[in-house]
N, C-alpha and C positions, 0 to 999 in steps of 0.2 A: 174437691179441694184437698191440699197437702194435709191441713193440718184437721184433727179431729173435732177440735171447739170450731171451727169457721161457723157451720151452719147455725149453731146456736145463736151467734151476732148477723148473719147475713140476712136471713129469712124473719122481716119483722110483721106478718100473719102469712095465715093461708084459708082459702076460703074455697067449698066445695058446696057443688051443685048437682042434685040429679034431677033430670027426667026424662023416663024411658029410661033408652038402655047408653044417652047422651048423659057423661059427667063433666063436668066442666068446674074446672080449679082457678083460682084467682090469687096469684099471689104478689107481696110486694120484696125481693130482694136485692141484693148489691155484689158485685164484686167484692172475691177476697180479698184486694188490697185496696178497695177504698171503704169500710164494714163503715165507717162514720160519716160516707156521702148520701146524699138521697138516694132512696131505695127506687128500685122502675119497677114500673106496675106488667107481671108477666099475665098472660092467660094460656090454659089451653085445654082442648075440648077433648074430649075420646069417646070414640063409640067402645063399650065397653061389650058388645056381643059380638062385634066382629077383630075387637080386641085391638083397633087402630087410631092412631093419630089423626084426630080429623085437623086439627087448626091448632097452631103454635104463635104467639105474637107477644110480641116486647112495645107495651104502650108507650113508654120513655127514653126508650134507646136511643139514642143520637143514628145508629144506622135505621132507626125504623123510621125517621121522616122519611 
């Protein structure tokens, strides 16, 4: 994002999970120019020993239907 403050209004948690060498993050955030619409629920997993993206997904996203 352009502006330095965005992330503090966009990202309203973040939630992390480990087991093994599998971390998986859960977060809920927003675009920067709508920071006061509902937040979409992201997830996304990484193997952390082979140091890659296993799985990225936007629960709420109007392109994820």
């Amino acid at each position: 994002a352009g502006r330095e403050e965005y992330g503090d209004n966009a990202v309203g948690y973040v939630e992390l999970k480990r087991a093994n060498s599998l971390c998986t993050l859960q977060c809920k955030i927003c675009p920067e120019h709508k920071v006061r619409a509902k937040h979409y629920t992201v997830s996304m997993t990484v193997d952390e020993a082979e140091e890659k993206i296993v799985n990225v997904e936007c629960k709420d996203c109007a392109a994820s239907a």
